[in-house]
C-alpha positions as CSV (number, residue, x, y, z in Angstrom):
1,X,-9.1,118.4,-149.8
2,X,-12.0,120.3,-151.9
3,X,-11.2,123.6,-150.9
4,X,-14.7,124.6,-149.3
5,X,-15.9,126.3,-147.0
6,X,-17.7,125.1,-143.6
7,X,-20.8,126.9,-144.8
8,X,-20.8,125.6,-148.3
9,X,-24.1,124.1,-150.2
10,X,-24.5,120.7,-152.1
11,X,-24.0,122.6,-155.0
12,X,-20.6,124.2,-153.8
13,X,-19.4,120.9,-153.1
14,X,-19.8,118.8,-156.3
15,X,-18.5,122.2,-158.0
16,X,-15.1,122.0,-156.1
17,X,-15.6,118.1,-156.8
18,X,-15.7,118.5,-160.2
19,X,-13.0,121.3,-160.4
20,X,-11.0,118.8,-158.4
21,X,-11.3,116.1,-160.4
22,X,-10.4,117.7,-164.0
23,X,-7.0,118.6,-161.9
24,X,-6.4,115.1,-160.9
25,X,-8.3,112.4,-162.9
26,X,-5.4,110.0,-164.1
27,X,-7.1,109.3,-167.2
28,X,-6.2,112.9,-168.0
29,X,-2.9,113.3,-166.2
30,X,-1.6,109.7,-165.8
31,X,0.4,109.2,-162.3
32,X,0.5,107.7,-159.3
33,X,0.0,110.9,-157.3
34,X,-2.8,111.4,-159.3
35,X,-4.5,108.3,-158.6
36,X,-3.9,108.8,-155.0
37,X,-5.1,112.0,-155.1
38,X,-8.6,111.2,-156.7
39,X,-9.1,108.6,-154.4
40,X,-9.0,110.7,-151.5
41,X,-11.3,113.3,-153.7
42,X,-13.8,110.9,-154.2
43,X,-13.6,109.8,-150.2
44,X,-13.5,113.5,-149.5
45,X,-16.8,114.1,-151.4
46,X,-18.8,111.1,-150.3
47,X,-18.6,112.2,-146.9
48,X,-19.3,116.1,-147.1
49,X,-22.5,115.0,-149.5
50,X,-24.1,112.5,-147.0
51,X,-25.7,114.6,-144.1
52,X,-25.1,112.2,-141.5
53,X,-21.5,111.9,-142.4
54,X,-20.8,115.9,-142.6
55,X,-22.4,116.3,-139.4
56,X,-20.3,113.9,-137.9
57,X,-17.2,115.6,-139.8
58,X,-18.3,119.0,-138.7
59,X,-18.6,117.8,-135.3
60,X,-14.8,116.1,-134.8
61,X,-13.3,119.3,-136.3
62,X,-15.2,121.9,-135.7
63,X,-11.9,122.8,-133.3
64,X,-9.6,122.8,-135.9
65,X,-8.6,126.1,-137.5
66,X,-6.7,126.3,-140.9
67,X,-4.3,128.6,-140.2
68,X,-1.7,129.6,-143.6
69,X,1.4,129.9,-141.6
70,X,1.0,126.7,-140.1
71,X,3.8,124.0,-142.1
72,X,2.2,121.0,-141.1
73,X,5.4,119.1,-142.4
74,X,7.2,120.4,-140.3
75,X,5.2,120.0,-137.1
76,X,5.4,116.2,-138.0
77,X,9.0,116.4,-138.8
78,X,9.8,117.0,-135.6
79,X,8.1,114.8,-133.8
80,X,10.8,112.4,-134.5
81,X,9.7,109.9,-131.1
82,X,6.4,109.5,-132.6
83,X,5.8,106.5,-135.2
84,X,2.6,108.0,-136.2
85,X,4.1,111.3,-137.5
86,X,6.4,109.5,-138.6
87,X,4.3,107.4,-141.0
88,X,2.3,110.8,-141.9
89,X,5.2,112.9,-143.0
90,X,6.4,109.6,-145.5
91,X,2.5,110.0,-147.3
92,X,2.9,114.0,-146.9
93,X,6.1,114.0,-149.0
94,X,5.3,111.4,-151.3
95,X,2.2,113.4,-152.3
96,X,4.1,116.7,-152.2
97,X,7.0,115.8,-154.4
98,X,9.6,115.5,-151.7
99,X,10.2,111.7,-153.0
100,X,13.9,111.7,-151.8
101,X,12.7,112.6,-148.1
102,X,10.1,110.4,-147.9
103,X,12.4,107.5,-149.4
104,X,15.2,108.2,-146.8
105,X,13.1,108.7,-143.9
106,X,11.1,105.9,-144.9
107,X,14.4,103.2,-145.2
108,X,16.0,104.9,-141.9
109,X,12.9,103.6,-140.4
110,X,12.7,100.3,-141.5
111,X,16.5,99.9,-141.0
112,X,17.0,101.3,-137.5
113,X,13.7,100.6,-136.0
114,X,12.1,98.1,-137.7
115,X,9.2,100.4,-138.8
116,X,6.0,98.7,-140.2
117,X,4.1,102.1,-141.6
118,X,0.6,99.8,-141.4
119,X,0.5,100.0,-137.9
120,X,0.4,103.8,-138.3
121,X,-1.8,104.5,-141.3
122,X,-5.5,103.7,-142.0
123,X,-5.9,100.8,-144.4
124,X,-6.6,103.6,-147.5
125,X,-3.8,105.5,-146.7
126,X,-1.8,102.9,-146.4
127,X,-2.8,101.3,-149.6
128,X,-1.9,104.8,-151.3
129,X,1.4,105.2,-149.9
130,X,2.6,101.9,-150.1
131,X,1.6,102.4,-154.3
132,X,3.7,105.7,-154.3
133,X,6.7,103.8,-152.3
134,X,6.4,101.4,-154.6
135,X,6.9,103.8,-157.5
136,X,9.8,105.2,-156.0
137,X,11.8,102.5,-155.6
138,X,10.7,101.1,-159.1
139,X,12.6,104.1,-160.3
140,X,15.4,103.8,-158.4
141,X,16.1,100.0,-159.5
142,X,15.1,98.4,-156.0
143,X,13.0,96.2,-157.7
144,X,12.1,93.9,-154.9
145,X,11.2,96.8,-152.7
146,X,9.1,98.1,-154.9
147,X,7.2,94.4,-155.4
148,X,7.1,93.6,-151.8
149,X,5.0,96.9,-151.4
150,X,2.8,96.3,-154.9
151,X,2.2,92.7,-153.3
152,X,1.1,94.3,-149.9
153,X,-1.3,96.4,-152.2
154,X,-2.8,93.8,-154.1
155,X,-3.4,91.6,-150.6
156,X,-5.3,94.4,-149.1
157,X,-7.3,94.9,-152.1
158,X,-8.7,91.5,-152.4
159,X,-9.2,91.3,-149.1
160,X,-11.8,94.5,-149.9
161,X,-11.7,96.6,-152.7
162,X,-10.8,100.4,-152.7
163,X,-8.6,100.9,-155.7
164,X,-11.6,99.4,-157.9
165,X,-10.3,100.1,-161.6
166,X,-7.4,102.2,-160.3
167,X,-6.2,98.7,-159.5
168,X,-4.6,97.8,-163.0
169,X,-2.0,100.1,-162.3
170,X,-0.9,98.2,-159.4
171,X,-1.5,94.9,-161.9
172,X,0.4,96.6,-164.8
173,X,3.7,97.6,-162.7
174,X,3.3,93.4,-161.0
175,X,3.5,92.6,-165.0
176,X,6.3,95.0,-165.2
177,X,8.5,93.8,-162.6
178,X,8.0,90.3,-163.1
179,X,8.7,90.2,-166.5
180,X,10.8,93.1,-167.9
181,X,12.6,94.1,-164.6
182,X,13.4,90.6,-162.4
183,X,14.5,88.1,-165.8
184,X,17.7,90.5,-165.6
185,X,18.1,90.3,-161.6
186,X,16.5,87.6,-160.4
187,X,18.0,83.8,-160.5
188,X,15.1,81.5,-162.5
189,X,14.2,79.5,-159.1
190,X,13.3,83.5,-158.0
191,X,11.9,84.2,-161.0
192,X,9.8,81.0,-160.8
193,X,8.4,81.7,-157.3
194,X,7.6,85.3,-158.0
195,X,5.8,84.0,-161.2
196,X,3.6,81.5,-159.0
197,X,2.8,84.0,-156.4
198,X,1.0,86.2,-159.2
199,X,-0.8,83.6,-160.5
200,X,-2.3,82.6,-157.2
201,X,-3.9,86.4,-156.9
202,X,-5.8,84.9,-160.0
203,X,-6.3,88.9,-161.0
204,X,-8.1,88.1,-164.5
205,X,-8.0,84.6,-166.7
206,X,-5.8,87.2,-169.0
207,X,-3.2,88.0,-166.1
208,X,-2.9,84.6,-164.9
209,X,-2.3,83.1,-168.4
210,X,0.5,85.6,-169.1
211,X,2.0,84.8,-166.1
212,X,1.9,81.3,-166.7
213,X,3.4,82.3,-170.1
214,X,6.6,83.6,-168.8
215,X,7.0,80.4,-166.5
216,X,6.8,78.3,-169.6
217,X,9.7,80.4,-171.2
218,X,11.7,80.2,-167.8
219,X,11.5,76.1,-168.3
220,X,12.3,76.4,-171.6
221,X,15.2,78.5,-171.2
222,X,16.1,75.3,-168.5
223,X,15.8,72.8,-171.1
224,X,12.5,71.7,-168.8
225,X,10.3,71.3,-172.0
226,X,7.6,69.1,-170.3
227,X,6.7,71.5,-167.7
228,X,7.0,74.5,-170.3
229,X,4.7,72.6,-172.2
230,X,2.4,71.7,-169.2
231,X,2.7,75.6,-168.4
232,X,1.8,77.3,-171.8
233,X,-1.2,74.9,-172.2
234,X,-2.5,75.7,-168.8
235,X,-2.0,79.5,-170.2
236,X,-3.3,78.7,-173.2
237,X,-6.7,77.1,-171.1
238,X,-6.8,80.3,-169.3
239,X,-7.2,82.4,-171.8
240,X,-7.5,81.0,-175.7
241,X,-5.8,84.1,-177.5
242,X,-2.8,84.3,-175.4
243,X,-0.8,86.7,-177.3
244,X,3.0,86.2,-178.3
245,X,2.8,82.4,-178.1
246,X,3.7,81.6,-181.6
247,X,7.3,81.7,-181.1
248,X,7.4,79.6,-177.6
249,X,5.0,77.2,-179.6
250,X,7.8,76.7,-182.2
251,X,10.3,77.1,-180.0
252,X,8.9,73.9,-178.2
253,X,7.7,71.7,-181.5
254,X,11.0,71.9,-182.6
255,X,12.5,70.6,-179.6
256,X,9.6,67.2,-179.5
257,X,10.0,66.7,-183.0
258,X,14.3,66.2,-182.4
């Protein structure tokens, strides 16, 4: 992951840390890969930098030998019986730019088998992939796909933290979905229980209250003014400067004062 040597210092490591990092940072170069790759930098270089840890690294692989004819894609590839090189080779293409493999091998699984990748992956990897799956079928217009997986994310990471800040990606592509993508696809009772879901990850008073925003405008595209009332004031408690109310606010004056 760093590039360094068994025998390399403290110094050599936060060097190839910070060489790493300038490659990867998505502040700098914004993408999902990105983000999943300087997560598993910063992993990487917490354990080589604590003694106990690198000891205990050192130890586990001190049998394995990097060898540059050795395609480890292909040696999972082919091991088409096992689930667990199965789930690896999805996360290897997705983080090598072979999307369209890892999306097809990925949905012959789930269809044929019934594949759950979280049996297979540790809960970080997991977390990582699942975001990049997500991505893919975000692009691909299989919206609910790509939400089932984001959902996935966001229960893992309330459950304990490891995206950390990274995290408002995952929030920004929920806000996404639910409000640009699914109002064209999705029925209003759909709409309406996606909606509620988000609100009950209670991700910030500012997230909630724009959910609750767009349920108000579902009601009041139903003619439901009272409860698109009820739900743009319960917005409105959640967070005072609710932006892009003015409108609704009309919108629903107009209607009381008929």
């Amino acid at each position: 992951m760093l590039d360094v040597e068994p025998t390399c210092t403290a110094s050599d490591i936060r060097r190839a840390f910070r060489k790493k990092a300038k490659a990867f940072h998505p502040d700098l170069k914004p993408s999902g890969k990105n983000a999943a790759m300087m997560r598993m930098l910063i992993t990487a270089y917490k354990v080589l930098s604590d003694p106990v840890r690198r000891l205990e690294y050192d130890r586990t692989n001190r049998a394995v030998i990097y060898r540059s004819t050795f395609d480890y894609r292909e040696f999972l590839r082919k091991r088409q019986d096992d689930p667990e090189s199965m789930a690896k080779a999805i996360f290897f293409d997705l983080l090598h730019d072979n999307d369209d493999e890892a999306i097809e091998l990925y949905d012959r699984l789930v269809n044929e088998d019934n594949f759950d990748i979280t049996r297979y992956l540790d809960r970080e990897d997991y977390m990582d992939c699942a975001f990049l799956l997500a991505e893919e079928y975000d692009r691909r217009r299989d919206y609910q796909k790509a939400y089932g997986l984001l959902i996935s994310v966001a229960i893992y990471e309330q459950d304990k933290p490891y995206f950390r800040h990274f995290f408002r990606e995952v929030i920004d592509k929920l806000r996404h979905l639910s409000c640009i993508r699914f109002p064209r696809t999705l029925e209003h009772e759909d709409l309406l229980d996606v909606l509620e879901e988000l609100v009950s990850f209670n991700f910030s008073d500012q997230d909630s209250a724009f959910f609750l925003k767009k349920m108000a405008e579902v009601y009041a595209d139903e003619r439901k003014y009272e409860l698109a009332r009820d739900y743009l004031e319960r917005g409105l408690a959640r967070h005072a400067k609710l932006p892009g109310v003015k409108k609704l606010k009309d919108r629903l004056t107009f209607v009381r004062a008929e």
